[in-house]
C-alpha positions as CSV (number, residue, x, y, z in Angstrom):
1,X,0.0,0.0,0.0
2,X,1.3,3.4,-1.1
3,X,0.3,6.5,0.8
4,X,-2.0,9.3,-0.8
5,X,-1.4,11.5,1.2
6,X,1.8,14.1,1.5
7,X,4.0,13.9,4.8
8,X,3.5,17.5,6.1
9,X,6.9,16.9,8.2
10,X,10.3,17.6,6.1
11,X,9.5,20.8,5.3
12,X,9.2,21.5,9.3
13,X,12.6,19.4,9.4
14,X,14.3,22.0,7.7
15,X,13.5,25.1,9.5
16,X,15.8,26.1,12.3
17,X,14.5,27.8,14.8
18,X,10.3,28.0,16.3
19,X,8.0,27.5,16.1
20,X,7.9,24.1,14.8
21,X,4.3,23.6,13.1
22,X,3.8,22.5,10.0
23,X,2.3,24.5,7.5
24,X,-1.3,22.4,7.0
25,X,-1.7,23.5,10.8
26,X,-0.9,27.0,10.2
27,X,-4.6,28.1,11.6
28,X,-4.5,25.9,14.9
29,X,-5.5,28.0,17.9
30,X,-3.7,27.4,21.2
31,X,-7.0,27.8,23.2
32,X,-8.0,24.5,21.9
33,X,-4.9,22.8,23.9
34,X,-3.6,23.0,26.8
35,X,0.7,24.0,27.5
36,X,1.6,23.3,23.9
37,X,5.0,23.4,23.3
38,X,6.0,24.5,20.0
39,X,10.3,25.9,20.2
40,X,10.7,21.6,20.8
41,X,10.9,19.6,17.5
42,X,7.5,17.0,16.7
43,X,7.7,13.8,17.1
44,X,4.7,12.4,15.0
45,X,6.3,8.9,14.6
46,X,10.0,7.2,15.7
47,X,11.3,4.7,13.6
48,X,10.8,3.1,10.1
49,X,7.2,3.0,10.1
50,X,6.5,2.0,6.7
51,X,8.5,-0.9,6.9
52,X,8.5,-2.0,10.9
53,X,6.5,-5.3,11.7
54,X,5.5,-4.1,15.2
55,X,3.7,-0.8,15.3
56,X,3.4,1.1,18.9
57,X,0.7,4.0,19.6
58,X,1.3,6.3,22.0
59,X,-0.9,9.6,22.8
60,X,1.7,12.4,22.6
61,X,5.2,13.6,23.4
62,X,5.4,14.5,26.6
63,X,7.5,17.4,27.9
64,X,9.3,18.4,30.9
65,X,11.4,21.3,31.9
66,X,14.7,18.2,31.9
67,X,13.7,17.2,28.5
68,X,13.1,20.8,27.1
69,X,16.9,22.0,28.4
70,X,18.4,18.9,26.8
71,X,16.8,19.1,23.4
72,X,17.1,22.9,23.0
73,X,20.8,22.1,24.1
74,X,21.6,19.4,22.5
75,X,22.5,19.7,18.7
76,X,23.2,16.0,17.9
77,X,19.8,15.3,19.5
78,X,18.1,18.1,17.6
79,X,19.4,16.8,13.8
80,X,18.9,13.3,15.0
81,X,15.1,14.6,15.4
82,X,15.2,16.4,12.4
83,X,16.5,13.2,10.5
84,X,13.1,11.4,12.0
85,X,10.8,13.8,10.5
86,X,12.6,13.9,7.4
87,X,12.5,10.5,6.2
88,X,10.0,8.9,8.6
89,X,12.6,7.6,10.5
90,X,15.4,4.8,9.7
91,X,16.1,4.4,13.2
92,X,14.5,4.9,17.2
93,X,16.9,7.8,17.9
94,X,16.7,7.8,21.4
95,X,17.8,3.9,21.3
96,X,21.3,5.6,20.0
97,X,23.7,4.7,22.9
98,X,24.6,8.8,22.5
99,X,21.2,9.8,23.9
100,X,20.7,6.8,26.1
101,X,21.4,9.9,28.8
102,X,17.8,11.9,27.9
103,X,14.5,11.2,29.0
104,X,13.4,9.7,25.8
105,X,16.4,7.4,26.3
106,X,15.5,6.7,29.8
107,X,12.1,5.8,28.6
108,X,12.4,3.6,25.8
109,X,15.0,1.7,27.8
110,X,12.6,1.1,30.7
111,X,9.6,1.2,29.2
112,X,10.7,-0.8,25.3
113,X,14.1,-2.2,25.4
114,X,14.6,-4.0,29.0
115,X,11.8,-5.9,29.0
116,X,12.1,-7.3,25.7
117,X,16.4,-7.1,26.0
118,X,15.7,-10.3,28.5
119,X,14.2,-12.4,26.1
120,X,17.2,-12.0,23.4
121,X,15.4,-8.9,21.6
122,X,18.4,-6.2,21.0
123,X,18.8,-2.6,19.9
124,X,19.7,-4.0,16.1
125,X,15.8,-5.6,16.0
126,X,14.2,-3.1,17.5
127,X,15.6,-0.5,14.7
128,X,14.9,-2.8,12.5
129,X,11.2,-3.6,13.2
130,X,9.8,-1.7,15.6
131,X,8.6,1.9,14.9
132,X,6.1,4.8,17.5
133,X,3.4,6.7,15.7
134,X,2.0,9.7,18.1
135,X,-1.7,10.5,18.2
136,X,-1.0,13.9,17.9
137,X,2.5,15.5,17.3
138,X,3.0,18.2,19.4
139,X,4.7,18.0,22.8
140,X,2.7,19.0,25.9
141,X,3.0,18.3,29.6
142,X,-0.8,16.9,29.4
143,X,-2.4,16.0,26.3
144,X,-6.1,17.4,26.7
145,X,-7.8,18.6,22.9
146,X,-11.0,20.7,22.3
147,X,-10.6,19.9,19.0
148,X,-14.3,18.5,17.1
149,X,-11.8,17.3,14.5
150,X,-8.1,16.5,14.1
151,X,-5.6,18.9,12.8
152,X,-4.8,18.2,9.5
153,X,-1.0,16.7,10.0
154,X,-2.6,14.2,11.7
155,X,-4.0,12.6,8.7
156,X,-0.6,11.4,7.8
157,X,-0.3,9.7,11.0
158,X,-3.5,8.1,10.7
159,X,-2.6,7.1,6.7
160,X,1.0,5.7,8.3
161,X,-1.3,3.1,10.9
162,X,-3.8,2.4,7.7
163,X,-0.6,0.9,6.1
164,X,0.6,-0.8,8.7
165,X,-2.9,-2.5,9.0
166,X,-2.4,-3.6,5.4
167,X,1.2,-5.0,5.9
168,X,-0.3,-7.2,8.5
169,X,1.7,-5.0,10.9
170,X,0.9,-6.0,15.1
171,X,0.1,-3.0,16.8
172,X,0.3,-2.2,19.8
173,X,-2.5,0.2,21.0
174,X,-0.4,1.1,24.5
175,X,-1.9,5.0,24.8
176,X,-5.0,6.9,23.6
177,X,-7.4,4.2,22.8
178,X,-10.5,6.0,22.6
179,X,-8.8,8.8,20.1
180,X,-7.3,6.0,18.0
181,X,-10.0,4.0,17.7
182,X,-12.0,6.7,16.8
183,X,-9.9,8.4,14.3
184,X,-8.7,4.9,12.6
185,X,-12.0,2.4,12.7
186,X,-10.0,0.1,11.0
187,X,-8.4,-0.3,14.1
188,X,-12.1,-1.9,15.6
189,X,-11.6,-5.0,13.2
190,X,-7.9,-5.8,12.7
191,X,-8.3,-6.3,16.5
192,X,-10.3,-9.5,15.8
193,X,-7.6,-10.5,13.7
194,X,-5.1,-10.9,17.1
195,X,-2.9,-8.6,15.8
196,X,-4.2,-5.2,17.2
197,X,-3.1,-5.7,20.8
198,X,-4.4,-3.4,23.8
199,X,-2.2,-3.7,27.1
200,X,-3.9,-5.0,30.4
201,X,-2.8,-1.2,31.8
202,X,-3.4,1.6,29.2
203,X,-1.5,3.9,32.1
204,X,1.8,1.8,31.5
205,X,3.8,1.9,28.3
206,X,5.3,-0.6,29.2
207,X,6.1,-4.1,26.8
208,X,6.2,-6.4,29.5
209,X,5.0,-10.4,30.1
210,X,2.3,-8.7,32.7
211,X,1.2,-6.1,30.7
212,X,0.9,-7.8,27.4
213,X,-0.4,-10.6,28.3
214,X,2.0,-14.2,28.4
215,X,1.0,-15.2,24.5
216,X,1.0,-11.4,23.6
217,X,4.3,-10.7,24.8
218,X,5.9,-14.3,23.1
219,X,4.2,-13.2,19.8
220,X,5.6,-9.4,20.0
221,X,9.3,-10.7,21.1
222,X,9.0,-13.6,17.9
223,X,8.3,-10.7,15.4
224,X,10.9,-8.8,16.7
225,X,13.7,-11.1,16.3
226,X,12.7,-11.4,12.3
227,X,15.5,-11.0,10.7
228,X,15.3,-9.5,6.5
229,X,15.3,-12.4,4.0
């Protein structure tokens, strides 16, 4: 499946200083969000998406004044970031033992790599077949919309999880279920198919055995470990 619809992202990629909005939200007005933080770079997917085999949904980038120093600080982290956007991603960035010091790289150890590193999944798989699409692409401390409809970048996050529902992708529904599920219906069904997966704790991110579920977890950690024919 080919996408129809044009990634609003490189062109934000290039620009070098805030804020960071892409054009197709040019009319978005701040009183429909709450603490949005637009001088830190989007983060509308990590990873190869188009081609990963396990797909994880989040809500949105958080924020915090830590994570906000380091980013504006760091320039390495910053075209890494930029790199993301550009291309949809050929790597998790934050998985780079260089950033392993940020909060992203705090979280994706704890929350993505451990768990799965004890059952023989390493850094190398998880590049290779593993990839985060954000409900919605702006950081925020909270993540609360008035929004009656999504903002129009969105569409290209919501085309990115169509595809993956057509490359018989397992997804991992870990954050934002109601928005998902209402913004992708497709969602609703592949779910029957076992490979739309919904964590026993939609608070936790995290890709454990308890949170996953025993056959879950073994399915997610065989996938991973694919290697390319």
């Amino acid at each position: 499946m080919s996408l129809d619809i044009v990634n609003p992202w490189p062109e934000v990629a290039k620009r070098q200083n805030p804020p960071y909005l892409a054009g197709c939200d040019k009319d978005i007005k701040f009183t429909d969000f709450y603490n949005l933080r637009l001088e830190l770079i989007p983060q509308p997917y990590l990873g190869n998406v188009s081609s990963a085999k396990v797909i994880c949904l989040l809500l949105n980038p958080g924020c915090s004044s830590t994570e906000d120093s380091i980013e504006l600080n760091c320039q390495n982290l910053q075209q890494a970031l930029r790199e993301n956007l550009s291309s949809t991603g050929t790597r998790l960035v934050h998985l780079d033992d260089e950033f392993d010091w940020t909060s992203g790289g705090e979280w994706i150890r704890r929350n993505i790599l451990n768990p799965l590193s004890r059952h023989g999944v390493t850094r190398d798989d998880l590049n290779r077949n593993f990839a985060v699409v954000e409900y919605f692409p702006y950081h925020s401390k909270t993540f609360e919309s008035r929004l009656k409809t999504p903002l129009e970048s969105q569409q290209y996050s919501f085309a990115l999880v169509r595809q993956a529902i057509e490359n018989g992708a397992i997804i991992l529904l870990m954050r934002g279920e109601k928005w998902w599920l209402k913004d992708v219906p497709e969602l609703k069904a592949y779910r029957q198919t076992g490979n739309c997966i919904i964590p026993h704790s939609t608070r936790s991110a995290s890709l454990s055995e308890k949170n996953l579920g025993l056959e879950n977890f073994a399915k997610v950690v065989r996938v991973l470990k694919t290697k390319l024919k």
